[in-house]
C-alpha positions in Angstrom: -48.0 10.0 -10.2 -45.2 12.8 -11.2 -43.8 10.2 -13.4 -46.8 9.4 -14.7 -48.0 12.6 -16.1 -44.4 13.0 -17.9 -44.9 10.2 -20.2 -46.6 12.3 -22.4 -44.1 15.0 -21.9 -41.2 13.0 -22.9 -43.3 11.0 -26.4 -43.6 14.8 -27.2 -39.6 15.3 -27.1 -39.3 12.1 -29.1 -41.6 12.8 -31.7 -40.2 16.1 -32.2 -36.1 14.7 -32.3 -38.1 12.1 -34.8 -39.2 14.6 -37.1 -36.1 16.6 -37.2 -34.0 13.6 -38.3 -36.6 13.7 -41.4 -35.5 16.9 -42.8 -31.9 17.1 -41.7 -29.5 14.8 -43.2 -26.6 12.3 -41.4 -29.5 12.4 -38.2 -30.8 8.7 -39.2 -29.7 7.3 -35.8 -32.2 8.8 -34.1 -34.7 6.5 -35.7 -33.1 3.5 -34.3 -33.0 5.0 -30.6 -36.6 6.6 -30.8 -37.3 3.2 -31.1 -35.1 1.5 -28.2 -36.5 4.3 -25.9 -40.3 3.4 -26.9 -39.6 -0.1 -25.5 -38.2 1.4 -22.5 -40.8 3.7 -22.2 -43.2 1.0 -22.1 -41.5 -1.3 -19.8 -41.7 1.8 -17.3 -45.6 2.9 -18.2 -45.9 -1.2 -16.9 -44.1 -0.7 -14.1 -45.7 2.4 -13.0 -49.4 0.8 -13.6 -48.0 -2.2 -11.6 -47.1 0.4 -9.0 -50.1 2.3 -8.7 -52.8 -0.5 -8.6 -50.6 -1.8 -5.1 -52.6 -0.3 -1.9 -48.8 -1.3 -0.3 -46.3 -1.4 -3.0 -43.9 -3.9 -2.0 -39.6 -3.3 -2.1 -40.0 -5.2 -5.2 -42.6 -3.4 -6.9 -40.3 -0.1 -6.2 -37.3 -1.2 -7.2 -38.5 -2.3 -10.5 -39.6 1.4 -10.7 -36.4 2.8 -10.1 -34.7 0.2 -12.4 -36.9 1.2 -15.3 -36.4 5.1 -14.5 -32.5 4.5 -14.5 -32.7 2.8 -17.6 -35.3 5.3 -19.4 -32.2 8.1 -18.0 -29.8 5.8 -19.6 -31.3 5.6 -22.9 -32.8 8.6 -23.3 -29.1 10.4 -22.4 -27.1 8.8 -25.0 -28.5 10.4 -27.8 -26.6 13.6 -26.3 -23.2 11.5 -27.7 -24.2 11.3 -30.9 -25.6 15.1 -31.4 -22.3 16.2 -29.6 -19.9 14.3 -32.3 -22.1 16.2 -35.4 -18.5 18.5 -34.8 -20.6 21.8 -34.7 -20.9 24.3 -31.5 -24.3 24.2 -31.6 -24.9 20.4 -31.5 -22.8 20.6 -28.2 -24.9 23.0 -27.3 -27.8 21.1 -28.5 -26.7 18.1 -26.4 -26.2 19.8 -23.0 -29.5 21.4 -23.3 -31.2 18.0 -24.2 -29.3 16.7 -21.0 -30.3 19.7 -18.8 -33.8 19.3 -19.7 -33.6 16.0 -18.8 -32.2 17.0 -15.6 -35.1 19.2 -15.2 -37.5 17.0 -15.8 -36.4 14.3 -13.1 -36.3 16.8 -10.6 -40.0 17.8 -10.9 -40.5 14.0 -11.0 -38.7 13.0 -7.8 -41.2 15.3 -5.9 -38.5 15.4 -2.4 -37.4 11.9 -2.9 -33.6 11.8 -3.1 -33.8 7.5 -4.1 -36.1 8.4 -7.7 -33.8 11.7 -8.2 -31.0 10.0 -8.1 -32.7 6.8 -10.2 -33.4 9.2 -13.1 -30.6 12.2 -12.6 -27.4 10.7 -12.2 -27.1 9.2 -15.8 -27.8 12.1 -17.3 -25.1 14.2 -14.6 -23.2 11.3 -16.1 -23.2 12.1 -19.5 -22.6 15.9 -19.2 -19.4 15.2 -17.6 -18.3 11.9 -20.5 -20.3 13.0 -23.4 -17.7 15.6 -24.6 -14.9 13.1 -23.4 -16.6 10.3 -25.8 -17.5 12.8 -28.5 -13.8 13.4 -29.1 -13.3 17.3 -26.9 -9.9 15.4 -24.3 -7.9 17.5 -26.4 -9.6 20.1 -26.3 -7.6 23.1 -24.5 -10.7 24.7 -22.7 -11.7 21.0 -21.8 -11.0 21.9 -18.0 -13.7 25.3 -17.8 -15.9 22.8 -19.0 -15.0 19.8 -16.4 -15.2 22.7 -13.3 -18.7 23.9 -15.4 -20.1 20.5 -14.7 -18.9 20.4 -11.4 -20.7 23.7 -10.7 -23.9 22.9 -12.0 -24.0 19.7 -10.2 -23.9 21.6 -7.1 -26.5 24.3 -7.9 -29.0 20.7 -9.2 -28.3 19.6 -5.7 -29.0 22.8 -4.1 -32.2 23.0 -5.9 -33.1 19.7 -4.9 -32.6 20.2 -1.0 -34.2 23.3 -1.2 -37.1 21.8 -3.3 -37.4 19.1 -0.7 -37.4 21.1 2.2 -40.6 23.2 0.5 -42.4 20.2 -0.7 -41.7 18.3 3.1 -43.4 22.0 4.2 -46.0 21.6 1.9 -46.8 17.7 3.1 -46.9 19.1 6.3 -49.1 21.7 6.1 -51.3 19.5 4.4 -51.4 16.9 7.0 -52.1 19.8 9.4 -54.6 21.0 7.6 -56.5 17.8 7.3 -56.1 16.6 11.1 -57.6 20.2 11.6 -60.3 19.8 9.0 -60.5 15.7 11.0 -60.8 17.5 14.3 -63.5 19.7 13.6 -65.4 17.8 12.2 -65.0 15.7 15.5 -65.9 19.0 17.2 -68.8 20.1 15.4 -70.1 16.3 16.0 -69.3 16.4 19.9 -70.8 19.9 20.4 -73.8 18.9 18.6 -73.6 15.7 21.4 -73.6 18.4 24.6 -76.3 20.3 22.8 -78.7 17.8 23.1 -78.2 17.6 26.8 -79.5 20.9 27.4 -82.2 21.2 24.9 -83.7 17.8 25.9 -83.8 19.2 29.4 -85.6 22.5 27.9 -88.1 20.3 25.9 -89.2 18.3 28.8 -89.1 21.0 31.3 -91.2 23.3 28.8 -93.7 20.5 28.2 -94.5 20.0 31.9 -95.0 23.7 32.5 -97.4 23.8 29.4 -98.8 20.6 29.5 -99.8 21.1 33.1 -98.1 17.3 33.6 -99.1 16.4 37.0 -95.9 17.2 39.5 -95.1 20.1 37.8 -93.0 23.2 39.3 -90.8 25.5 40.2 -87.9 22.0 39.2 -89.0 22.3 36.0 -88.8 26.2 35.5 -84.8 25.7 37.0 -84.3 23.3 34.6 -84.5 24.9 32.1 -83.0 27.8 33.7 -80.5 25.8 34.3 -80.1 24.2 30.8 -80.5 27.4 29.2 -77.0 28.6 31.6 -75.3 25.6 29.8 -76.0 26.5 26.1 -75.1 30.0 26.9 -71.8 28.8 28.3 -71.1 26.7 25.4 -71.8 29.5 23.4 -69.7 31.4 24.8 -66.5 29.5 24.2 -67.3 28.8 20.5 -67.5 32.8 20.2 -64.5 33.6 22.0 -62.8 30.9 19.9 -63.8 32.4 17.0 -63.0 36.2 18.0 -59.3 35.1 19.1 -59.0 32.9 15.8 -60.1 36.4 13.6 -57.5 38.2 15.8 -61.0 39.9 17.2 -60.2 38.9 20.7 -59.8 42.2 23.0 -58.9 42.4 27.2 -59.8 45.9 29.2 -57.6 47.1 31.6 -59.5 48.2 34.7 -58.6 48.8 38.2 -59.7 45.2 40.7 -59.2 43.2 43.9 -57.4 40.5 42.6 -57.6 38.6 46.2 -61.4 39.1 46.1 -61.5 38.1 42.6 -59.8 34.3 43.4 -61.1 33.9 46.8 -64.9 34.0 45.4 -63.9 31.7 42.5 -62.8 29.3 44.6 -66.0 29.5 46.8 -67.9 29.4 43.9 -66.5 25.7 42.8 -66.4 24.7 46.5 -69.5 22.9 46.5 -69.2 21.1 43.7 -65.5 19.4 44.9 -67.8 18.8 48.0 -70.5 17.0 46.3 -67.1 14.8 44.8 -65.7 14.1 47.8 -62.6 16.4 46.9 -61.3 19.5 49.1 -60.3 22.5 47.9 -57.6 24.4 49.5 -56.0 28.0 49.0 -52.3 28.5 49.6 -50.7 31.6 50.0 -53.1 34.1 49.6 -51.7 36.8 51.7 -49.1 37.3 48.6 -51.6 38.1 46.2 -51.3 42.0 45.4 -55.0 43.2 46.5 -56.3 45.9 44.1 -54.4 45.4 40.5 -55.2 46.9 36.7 -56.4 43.8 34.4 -59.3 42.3 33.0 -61.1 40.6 35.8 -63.6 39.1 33.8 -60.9 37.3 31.8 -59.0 36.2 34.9 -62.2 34.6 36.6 -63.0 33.1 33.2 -59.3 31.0 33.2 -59.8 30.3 36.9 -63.0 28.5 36.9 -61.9 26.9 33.4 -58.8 25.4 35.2 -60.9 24.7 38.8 -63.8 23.2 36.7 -61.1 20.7 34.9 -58.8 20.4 38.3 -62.5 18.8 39.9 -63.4 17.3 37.3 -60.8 15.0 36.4 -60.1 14.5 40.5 -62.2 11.6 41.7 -60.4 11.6 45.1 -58.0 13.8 47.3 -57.8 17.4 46.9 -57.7 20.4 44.2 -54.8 23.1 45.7 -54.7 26.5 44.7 -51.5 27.9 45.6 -49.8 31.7 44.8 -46.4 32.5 44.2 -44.2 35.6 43.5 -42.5 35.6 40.1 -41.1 38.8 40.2 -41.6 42.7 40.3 -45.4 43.2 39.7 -45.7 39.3 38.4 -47.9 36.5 40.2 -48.4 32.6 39.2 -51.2 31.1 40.2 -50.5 27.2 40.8 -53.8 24.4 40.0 -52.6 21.4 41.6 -55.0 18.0 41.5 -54.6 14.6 42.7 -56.1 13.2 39.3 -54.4 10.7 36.9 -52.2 13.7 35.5 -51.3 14.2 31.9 -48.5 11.9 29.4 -45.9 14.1 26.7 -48.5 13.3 24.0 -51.3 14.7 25.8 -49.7 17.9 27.2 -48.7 18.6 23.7 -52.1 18.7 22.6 -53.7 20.2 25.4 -54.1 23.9 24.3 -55.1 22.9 20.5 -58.5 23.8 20.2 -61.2 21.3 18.6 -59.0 18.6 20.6 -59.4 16.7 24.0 -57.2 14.8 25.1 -59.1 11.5 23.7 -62.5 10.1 22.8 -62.6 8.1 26.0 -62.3 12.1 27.9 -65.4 13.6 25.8 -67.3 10.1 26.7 -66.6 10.2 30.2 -66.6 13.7 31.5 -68.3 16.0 28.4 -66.8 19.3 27.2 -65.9 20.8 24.1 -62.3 21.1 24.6 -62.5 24.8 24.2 -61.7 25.9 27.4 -58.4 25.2 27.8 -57.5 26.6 24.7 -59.2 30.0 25.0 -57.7 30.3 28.7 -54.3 29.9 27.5 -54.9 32.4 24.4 -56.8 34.9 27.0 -53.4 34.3 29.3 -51.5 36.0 26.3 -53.4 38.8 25.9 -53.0 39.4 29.4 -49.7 39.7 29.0 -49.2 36.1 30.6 -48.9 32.5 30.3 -50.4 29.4 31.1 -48.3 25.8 31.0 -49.4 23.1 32.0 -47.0 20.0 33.7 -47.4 16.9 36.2 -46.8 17.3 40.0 -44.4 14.9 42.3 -47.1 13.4 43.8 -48.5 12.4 39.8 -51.4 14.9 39.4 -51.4 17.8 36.8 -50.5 21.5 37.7 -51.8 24.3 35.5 -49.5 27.8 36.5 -51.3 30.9 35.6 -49.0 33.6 34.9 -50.2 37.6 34.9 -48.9 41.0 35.2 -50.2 42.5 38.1 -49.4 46.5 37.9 -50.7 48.3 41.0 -54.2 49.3 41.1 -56.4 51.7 42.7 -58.9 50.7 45.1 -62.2 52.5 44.8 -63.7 55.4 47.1 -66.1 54.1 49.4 -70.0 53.7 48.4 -72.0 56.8 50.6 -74.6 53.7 50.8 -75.2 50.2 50.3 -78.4 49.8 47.6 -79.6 46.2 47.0 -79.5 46.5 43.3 -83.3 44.6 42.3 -85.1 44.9 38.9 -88.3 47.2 40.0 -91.7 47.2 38.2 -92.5 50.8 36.9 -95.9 52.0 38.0 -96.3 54.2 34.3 -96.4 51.6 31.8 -94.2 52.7 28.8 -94.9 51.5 25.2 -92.0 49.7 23.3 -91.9 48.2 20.0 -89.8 44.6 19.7 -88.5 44.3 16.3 -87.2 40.7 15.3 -87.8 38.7 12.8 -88.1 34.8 14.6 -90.8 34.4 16.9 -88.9 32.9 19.8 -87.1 35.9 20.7 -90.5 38.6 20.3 -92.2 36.2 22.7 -89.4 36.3 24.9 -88.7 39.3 24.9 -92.2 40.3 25.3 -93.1 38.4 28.6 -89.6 39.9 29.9 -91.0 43.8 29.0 -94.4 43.1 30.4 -92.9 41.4 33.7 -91.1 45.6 33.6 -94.5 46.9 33.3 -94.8 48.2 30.0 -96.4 47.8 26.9 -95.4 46.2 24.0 -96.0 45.3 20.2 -93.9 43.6 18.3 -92.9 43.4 14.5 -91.5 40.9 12.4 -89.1 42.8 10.1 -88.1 46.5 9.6 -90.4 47.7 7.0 -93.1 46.8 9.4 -91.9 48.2 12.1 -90.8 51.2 10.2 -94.6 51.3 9.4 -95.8 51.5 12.8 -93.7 53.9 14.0 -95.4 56.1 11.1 -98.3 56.0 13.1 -97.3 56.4 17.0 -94.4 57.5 19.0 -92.7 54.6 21.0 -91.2 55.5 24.6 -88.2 52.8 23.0 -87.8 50.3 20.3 -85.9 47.1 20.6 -84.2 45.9 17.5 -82.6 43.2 16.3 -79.9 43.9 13.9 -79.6 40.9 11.6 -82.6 40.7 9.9 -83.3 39.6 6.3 -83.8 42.5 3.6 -83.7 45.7 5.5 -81.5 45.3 8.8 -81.5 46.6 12.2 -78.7 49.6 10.9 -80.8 50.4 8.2 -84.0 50.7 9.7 -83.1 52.5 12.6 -81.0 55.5 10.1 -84.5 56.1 8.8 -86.3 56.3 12.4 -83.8 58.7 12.9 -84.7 60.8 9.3 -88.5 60.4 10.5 -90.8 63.1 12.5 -92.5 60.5 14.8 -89.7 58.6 16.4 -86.7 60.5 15.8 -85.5 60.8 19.3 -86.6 57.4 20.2 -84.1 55.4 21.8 -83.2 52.2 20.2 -81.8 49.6 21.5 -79.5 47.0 19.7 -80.5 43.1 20.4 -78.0 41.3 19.5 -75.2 38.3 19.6 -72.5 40.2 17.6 -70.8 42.7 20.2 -67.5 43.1 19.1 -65.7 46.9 19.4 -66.3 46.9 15.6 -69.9 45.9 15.6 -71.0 47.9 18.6 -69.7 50.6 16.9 -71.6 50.3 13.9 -75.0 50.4 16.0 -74.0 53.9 17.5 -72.9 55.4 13.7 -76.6 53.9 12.6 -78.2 56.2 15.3 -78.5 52.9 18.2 -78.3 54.5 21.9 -77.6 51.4 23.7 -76.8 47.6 23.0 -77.7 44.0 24.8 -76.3 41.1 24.3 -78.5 37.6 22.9 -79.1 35.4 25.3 -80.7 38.3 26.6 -80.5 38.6 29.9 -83.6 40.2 32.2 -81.1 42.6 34.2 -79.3 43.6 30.9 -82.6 44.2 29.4 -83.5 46.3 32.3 -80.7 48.6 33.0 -80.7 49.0 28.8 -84.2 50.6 28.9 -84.6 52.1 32.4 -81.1 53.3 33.9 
């Protein structure tokens, strides 16, 4: 294709060397050679269409190519001889710019491939070097400046052309990257909207029995969707940490926990479901995990049961070990061992790329986004950590979890044990839910009034901005993506009002990054929660 879109590059040159032979005398060879190099120039425009129409261009088809670009070189290089032997400095001059150009030009046409460069260079490397020898300059007493000249610029085309090759390999490669990453999610989006319909069939039917009054009914149907409503959350969940660690957005706290608690009640957590598989799972070495260490415990528990819930999952018999080891001052590795089918080269290279599982037959049989292993690994980094991932002896895989774990502080004692329980206040407060789809006032509302309070709703800001003209809310809730005037906006001007100035408002919504929550508190917000809204969220938000 470079080749082709030089053609009428080099008709240009040759209607321009044409021309000048008109006007300047003793330059009528030119005519006869424009003409040799038109036939040439065909032969090669044939060659190339016979090369580009192939889906597989055969050896034969490509060394016809390369013949025709060797001879185009060939032709198109001698007139450098001629414009030499005009006797003048500055028709040599003239002809080893003519043959640099040329140079140039197949360069930028080999694109990286050192078989067409050398096709369409080395006649004209040729002629630099034999032109003056030809043109009469063996006697000529600067003859070997010129000869070590050549030499030189040789080495500097060659240089270009490794460097220009290495660049346009980059290029190629970033380009393939780019589109088996573009391929992959697009394979992602397609397989998350697959595991979405799991859950939101499950919602359907479960709503439509509790509304329906369909005759059986219950309290199933209501955990159902409880239940499918946990598994859109978690999906959720992944695709935004994915996208907070791919903006660089990603954060980990630092807090003071008991690790040993922390990996003992993960591992109950997934016992019963390596029960229900047939599958044990067994701790090893507890007693040399540090108890009370700084971290991020939520992060930790969030690569633990991503690793358990693979480990049982991809173990149909045997047992999933959970082992701890010492890696060195103030450094533990946790060890996920399974008795599953373990992993190949190919597929432990891919494992931590997000958008990819390890093959269409994985996302068939077990489900999954592929996220999880992927975030785990990033949220092992942030940690200050690592997580790798190899096959055991025995053939099963083993995922090592690698953390810092500087000493903590364990916590003074509670003066007394409270049951923590959402309570029903007796004095009914008023608030005001401020969103603008449907789905989340209603919700929203039946969670309030389970609370005991009041509550009116509005679907965008200026109408709630209206109301609270009129009465003074005990608290509004407000979400803070709305169209025309946001959540931000609408709550500075409750706060320049006279009837709801010192209301607290509460932020509803999905975006709760550092950044964002502190957005809400500059706009006059008091407090945040976090969509899926959950009812014990909800409650400490307004009432704690």
């Amino acid at each position: 294709m470079s080749r082709r879109k030089q053609v009428s590059l080099r008709l240009f040159v040759v209607l321009v060397l044409a021309a000048l032979a008109l006007v300047k005398p003793g330059m009528n060879f030119v005519f006869g050679w424009s003409v040799l190099y038109l036939i040439v120039q065909v032969s090669e425009i044939l060659a190339l269409n016979n090369f580009l129409r192939r889906a597989k261009p055969g050896r034969g088809t490509v060394t016809l190519n390369l013949l025709a670009d060797f001879a185009l070189a060939v032709v198109f290089g001698w007139l450098a001889i001629p414009v030499w032997a005009t006797g003048t400095p500055v028709g040599a001059a003239g002809a080893v710019l003519l043959l640099s150009g040329s140079i140039i030009t197949a360069l930028m046409g080999a694109e990286g491939c050192l078989t067409a460069f050398a096709a369409s260079a080395t006649p004209h490397l040729a002629y630099v070097l034999i032109t003056p020898l030809v043109a009469g300059g063996i006697h000529d007493p600067v003859m070997p400046f010129f000869t070590a000249g050549v030499g030189l610029f040789c080495l500097t085309v060659a240089l270009v052309f490794l460097w220009s090759r290495r660049t346009l390999e980059a290029e190629r490669a970033a380009r393939r990257a780019a589109e088996a990453q573009t391929a992959a999610k697009s394979a992602f989006v397609a397989m998350v909207s697959h595991e979405l319909r799991t859950p939101i069939n499950a919602i359907l039917n479960g709503a439509e029995a509790l509304d329906g009054g369909r005759a059986g009914a219950s309290g199933a149907d209501a955990s159902l969707i409880a239940d499918a409503g946990t598994m859109m959350r978690a999906l959720l969940n992944d695709l935004l940490d994915l996208s907070k660690i791919e903006a660089g957005r990603m954060g980990v706290e630092v807090v003071d926990h008991d690790l040993r608690a922390l990996v003992t009640d993960a591992l109950d957590f997934w016992r019963k479901a390596a029960e229900a598989k047939g599958v044990s799972l067994e701790l090893e070495g507890v007693e040399r995990l540090p108890q009370w260490v700084r971290g991020d415990p939520m992060r930790v528990r969030q690569v633990l049961n991503n690793l358990l819930s693979n480990a049982i999952k991809f173990t149909a018999e045997g047992a999933v070990t959970v082992g701890i080891r010492v890696k060195g001052p103030e450094m533990i590795g946790i060890d996920v061992r399974d008795t599953g089918p373990g992993l190949s080269e190919d597929q432990i290279g891919r494992l931590f790329s997000p958008y990819e599982q390890l093959g269409v037959e994985t996302a068939r049989a077990f489900g999954g986004t592929g996220l999880g292993l992927a975030i785990s690994r990033d949220l092992a980094r942030l940690m200050g950590g690592e997580l790798t991932a190899a096959n055991t002896a025995e053939g099963g895989a083993r995922f090592t979890l690698r953390l810092p774990t500087p000493a903590g502080v364990a916590p003074p004692p509670p003066e007394a044990h409270e049951v923590e329980v959402l309570a029903v206040r007796d004095d009914a407060p008023l608030i005001l839910v401020v969103d603008d789809h449907d789905i989340n006032r209603r919700a929203l509302r039946q969670m309030l009034e389970a609370f005991g309070a009041r509550v009116e709703t509005a679907e965008d800001a200026l109408t709630a901005l209206a109301m609270a003209e009129r009465r003074v809310f005990d608290a509004i809730l407000m979400d803070v993506r709305m169209p025309g005037v946001d959540g931000l906006e609408a709550t500075r001007r409750l706060r320049a009002s006279r009837a709801n100035r010192a209301t607290p408002v509460i932020a509803v919504t999905g975006a709760v990054s550092p950044e964002e929550v502190a957005a809400c508190r500059e706009a006059g917000m008091t407090g945040w929660v976090e969509k899926p809204v959950n009812a014990r969220d909800l409650y400490a938000a307004l009432f704690e």
